[in-house]
C-alpha positions in Angstrom: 0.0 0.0 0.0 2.7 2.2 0.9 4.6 1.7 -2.7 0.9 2.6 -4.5 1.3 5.8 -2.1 4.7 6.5 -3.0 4.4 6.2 -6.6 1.2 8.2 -7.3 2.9 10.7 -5.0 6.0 11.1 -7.8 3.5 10.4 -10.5 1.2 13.8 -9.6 4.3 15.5 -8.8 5.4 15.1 -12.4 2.6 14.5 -13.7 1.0 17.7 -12.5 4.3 19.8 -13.3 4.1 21.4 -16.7 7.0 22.4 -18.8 5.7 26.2 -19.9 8.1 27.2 -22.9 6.4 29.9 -23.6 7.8 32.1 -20.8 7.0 32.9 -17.1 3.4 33.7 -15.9 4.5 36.4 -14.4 5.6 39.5 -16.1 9.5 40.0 -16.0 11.6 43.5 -17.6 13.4 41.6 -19.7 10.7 39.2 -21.5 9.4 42.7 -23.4 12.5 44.3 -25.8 12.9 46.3 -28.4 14.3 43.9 -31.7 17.2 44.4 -33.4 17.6 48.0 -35.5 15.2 50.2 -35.5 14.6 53.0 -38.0 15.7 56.3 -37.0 15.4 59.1 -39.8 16.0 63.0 -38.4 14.2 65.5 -41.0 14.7 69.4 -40.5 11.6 71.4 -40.6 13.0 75.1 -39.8 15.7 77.7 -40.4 19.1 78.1 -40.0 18.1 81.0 -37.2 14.8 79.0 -36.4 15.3 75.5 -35.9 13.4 72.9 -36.1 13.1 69.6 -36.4 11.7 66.0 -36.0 12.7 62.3 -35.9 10.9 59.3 -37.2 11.2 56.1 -35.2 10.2 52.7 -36.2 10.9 49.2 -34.9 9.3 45.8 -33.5 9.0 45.1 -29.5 8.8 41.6 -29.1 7.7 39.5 -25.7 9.1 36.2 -24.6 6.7 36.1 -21.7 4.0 33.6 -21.1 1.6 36.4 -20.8 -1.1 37.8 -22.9 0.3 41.4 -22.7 -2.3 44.2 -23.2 -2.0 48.4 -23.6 1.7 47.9 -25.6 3.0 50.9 -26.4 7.0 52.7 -26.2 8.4 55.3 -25.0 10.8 57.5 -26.5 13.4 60.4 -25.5 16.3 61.5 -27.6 19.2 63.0 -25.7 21.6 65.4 -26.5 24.9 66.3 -24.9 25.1 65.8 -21.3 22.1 63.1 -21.6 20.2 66.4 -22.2 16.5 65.9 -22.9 15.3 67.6 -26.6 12.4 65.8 -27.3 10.0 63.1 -26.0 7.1 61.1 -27.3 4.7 57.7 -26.3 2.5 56.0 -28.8 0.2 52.6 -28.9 2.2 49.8 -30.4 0.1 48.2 -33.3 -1.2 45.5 -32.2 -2.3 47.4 -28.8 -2.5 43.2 -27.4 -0.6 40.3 -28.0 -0.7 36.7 -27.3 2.0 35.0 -25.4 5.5 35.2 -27.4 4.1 37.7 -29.6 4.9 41.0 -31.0 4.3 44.5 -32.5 4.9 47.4 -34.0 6.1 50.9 -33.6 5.9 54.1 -35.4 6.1 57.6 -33.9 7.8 61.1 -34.2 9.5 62.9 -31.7 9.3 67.3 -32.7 12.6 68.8 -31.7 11.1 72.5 -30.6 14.6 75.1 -31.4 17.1 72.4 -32.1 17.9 70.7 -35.1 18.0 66.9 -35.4 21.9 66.5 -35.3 22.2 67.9 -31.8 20.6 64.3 -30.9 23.3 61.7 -29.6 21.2 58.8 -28.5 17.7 57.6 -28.5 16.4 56.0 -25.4 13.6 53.5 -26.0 11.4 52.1 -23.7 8.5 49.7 -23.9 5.9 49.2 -21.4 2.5 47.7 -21.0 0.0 47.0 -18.5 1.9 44.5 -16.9 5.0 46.3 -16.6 7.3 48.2 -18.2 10.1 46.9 -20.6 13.9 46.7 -20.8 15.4 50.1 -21.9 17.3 50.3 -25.1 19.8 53.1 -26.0 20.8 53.3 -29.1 23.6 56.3 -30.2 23.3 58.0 -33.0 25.8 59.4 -35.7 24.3 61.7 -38.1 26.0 62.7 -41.6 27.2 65.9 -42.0 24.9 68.4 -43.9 
């Protein structure tokens, strides 16, 4: 009797036990990134003695988490010398939702009030739900000369 005991003890315990590849079940920084490059185009939109200008951001955030993640959406700053902040934006990532191991897409622009795009030195990217918020990506940026 004790063996039957004993063995439908192990047998629940790995019976029961599930192998979830998919990710955790809870939400975790580092299961929601930005992927790979994303596309970062500066456009100037003022004068020499007026400047103004914009940059255009696109890219994927992808989740490794077991979670269906709701509300994506990034958030962007660009930084100038001295981490200075010259511009900041948030938009909705399309799809807003996304099933476990899923991901989405970004576009957004960030207006540069009085400063032209080249003053920029890195873009900080963040993405967030309503789970949590994402790991932080900085990416620098080298712009041609005019």
């Amino acid at each position: 009797m004790k063996y039957i005991i004993g063995f439908l003890s192990v047998f629940f315990l790995f019976g029961c036990s599930k192998d979830d590849s998919a990710g955790s079940r809870t939400f975790i920084p580092d299961d929601l990134t930005v992927l790979g490059n994303p596309s970062i185009v500066g456009e100037s939109a003022g004068t020499p003695d007026n400047p103004s200008s914009f940059i255009r951001i696109s890219g994927n955030v992808d989740s490794e988490s077991g979670l269906e993640l709701t509300g994506l959406k990034v958030r962007v700053r660009v930084l100038g010398e001295n981490d200075t902040v010259l511009g900041m934006s948030e938009d909705v990532c399309t799809p807003a939702e996304i099933a476990p191991g899923g991901s989405c897409t970004f576009l957004l622009a960030i207006v540069l009030a009085n400063v032209d795009f080249r003053e920029s030195q890195s873009i900080e990217i963040t993405p967030a739900c309503d789970q949590g918020t994402g790991t932080l990506r900085l990416i620098p940026v080298l712009w041609p000369d005019p």
